[in-house]
C-alpha positions in Angstrom: 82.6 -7.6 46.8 82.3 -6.6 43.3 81.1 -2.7 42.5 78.5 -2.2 40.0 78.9 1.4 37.9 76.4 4.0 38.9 76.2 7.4 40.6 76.3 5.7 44.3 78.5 2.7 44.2 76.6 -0.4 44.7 78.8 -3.7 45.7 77.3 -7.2 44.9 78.1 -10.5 46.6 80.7 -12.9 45.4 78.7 -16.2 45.3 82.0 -18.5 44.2 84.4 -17.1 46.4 85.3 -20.3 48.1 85.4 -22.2 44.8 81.7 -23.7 45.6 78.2 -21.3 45.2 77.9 -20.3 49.1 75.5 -17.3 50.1 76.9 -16.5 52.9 80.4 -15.1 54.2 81.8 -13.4 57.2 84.7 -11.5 57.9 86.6 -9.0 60.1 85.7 -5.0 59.6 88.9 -4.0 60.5 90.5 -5.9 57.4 88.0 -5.9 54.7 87.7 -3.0 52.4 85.1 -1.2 49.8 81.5 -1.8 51.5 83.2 -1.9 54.5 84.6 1.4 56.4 83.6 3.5 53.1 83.2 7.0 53.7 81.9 7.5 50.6 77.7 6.9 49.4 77.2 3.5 48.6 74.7 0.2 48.8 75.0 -3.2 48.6 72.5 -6.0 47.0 72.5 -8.4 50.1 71.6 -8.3 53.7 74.4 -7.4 56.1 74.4 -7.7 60.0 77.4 -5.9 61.8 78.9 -6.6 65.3 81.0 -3.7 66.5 83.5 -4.4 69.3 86.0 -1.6 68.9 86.0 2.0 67.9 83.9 4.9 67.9 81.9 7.0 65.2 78.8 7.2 63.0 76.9 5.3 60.4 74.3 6.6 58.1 71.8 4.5 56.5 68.9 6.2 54.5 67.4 8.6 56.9 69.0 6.9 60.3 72.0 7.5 61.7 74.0 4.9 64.3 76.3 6.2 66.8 78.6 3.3 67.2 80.5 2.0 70.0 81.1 -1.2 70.9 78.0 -3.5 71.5 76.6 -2.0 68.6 75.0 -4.4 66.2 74.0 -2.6 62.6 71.8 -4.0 60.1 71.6 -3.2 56.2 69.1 -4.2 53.8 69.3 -4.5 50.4 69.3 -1.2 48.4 69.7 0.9 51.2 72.0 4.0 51.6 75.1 4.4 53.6 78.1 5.8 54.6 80.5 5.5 57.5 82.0 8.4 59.5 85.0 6.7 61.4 86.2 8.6 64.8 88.1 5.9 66.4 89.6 2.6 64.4 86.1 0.2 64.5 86.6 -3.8 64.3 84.1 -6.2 65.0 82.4 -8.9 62.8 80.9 -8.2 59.7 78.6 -11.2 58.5 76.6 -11.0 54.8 74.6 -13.2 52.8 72.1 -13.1 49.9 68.4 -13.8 50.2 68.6 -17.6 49.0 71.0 -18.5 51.0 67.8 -19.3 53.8 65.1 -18.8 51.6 65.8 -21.7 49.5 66.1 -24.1 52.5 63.2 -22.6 54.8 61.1 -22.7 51.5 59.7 -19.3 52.6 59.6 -16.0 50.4 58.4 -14.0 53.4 61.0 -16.0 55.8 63.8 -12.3 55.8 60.1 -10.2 56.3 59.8 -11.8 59.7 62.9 -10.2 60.9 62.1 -6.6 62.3 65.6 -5.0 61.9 65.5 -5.9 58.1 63.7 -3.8 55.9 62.6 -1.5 58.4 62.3 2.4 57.6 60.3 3.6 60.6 62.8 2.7 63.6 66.4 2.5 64.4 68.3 0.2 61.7 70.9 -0.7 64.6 70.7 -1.5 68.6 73.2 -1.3 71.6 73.3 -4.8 73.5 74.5 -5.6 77.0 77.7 -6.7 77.1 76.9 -9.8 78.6 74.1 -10.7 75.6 76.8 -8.9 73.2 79.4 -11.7 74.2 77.0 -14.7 73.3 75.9 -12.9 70.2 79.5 -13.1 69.4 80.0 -16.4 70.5 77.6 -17.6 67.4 79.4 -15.4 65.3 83.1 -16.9 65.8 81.0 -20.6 65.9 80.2 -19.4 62.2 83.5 -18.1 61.7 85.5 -21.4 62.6 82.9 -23.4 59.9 84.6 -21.4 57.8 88.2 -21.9 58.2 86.6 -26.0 57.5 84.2 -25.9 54.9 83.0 -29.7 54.4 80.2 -30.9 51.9 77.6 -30.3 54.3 78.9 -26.9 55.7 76.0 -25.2 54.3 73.2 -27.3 55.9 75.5 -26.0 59.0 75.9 -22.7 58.7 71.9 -22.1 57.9 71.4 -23.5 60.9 73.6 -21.4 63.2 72.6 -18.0 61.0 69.1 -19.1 61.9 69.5 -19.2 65.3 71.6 -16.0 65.7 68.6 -14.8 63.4 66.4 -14.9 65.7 68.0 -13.9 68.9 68.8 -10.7 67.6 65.2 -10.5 66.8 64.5 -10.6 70.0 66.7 -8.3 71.5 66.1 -5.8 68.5 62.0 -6.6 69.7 63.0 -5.7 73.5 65.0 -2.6 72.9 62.6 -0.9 70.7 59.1 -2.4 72.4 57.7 -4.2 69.0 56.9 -7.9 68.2 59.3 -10.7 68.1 57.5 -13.6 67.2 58.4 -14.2 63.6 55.1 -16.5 63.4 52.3 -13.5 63.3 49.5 -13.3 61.1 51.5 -14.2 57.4 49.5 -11.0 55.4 51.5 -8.7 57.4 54.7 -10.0 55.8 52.9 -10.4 52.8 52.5 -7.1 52.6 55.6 -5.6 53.8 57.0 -8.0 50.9 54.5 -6.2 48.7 55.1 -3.2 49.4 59.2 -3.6 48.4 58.0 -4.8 45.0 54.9 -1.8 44.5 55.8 1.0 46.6 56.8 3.2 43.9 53.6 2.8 41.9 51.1 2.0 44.6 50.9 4.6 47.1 47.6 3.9 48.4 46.5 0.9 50.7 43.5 -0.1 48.2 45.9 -1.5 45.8 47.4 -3.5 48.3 44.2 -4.8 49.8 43.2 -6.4 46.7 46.2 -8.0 46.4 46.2 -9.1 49.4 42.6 -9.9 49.1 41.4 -8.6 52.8 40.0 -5.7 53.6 41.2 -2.6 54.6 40.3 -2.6 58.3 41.9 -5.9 58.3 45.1 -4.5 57.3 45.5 -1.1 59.4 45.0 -3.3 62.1 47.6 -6.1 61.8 50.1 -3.3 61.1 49.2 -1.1 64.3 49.2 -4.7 66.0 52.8 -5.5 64.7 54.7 -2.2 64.1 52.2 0.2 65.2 52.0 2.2 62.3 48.9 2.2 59.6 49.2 0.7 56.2 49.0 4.2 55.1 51.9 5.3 57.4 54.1 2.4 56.3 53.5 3.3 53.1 54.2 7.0 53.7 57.4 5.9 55.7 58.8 3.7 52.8 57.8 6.9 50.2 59.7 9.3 51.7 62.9 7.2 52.5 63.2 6.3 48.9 63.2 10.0 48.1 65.5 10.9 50.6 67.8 8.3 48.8 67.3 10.0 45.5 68.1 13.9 46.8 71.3 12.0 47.9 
């Protein structure tokens, strides 16, 4: 990872790292440094999903704060705010990719907007699994890991495959623990307008100017949010407000 200068060190992704553009990498927690295990403030520019196996501490990102242990499985979003406090050595997974690396092949814009642990500022950004669904979680992520150690000409085609499918069954144990929906094929102007509000939220803090961009109404709106996070467009609005200015006090 390479660190951009600013007041709170933000790491961007490496797209030629194994002498071919790939969006995607994984690695070990426990042997990887910077974003990784930094104690210090600092974001990164690409999604990141976590897989804790060993070790014991805490994780702050924006206003949440993980405990983790092992079974723990964190998400990060792009932009977000973090910092680890490490009690006990932590190693585990750590696998990373940029937006294009699916959005490109599923032809979707909205297609990381289905996902309810990404982008998410009202509930927990991380979950404790079972340790019998935490095994086959980690069972997809060595099957990544081993594509790897062999990249081919058609690894890519591959590996969004297998991301794809541990996609979505963390989407559905993230959708169990905290009681919300998993089926990433609800009515599409919800995503639209979580997409929306990432672009707008700082100038568009009521739901009218979403509406019309959206063009639906405003009834229509409040209640495909309730129905899928169960917050109002106003609330989600509010919610995504105030963690951006908790990010700036910091």
């Amino acid at each position: 990872m390479a660190p951009a200068p600013s007041s709170i060190q933000c790491y961007h992704f490496l797209p030629r790292k194994y002498g071919r553009e790939l969006l995607l990498d994984i690695g070990r927690i426990e042997t990887l440094k910077n974003f990784v295990l930094d104690s210090t403030l600092h974001q990164i520019s690409f999604y990141e999903i976590m897989f804790i196996e060993k070790g014991r501490g805490g994780f702050s990102l924006d206003e949440h704060r993980t405990t983790l242990g092992p079974g723990t499985v964190v998400f990060t979003s792009p932009g977000q705010v973090r910092r680890w406090d490490v009690r006990q050595a932590v190693s585990g997974y750590t696998l990373f990719f940029e937006k294009d690396f699916l959005n490109l092949f599923f032809t979707d814009e909205l297609f990381l907007y289905r996902f309810q642990y990404f982008h998410q500022y009202s509930r927990p950004t991380a979950m404790k699994m079972p340790a019998k669904e935490f095994r086959h979680i980690l069972e997809l992520v060595r099957g990544i890991e081993e594509e790897f150690k062999q990249l081919q000409n058609d690894s890519g085609h591959l590996l969004r495959a297998m991301v794809y499918q541990l996609l979505v069954l963390l989407n559905r144990h993230y959708a169990e623990t905290y009681r919300v929906q998993s089926d990433t094929h609800i009515h599409p102007d919800f995503f639209r307008f979580r997409a929306l509000l990432e672009q707008h939220f700082m100038t568009c803090h009521r739901v009218a100017p979403y509406t019309q961009m959206l063009r639906i109404s405003a009834t229509h709106l409040n209640k495909i949010c309730r129905q899928y996070s169960g917050l109002s467009a106003q609330q989600a609005i509010h919610h995504r407000l105030i963690s951006e200015i908790k990010k700036q006090l910091r």
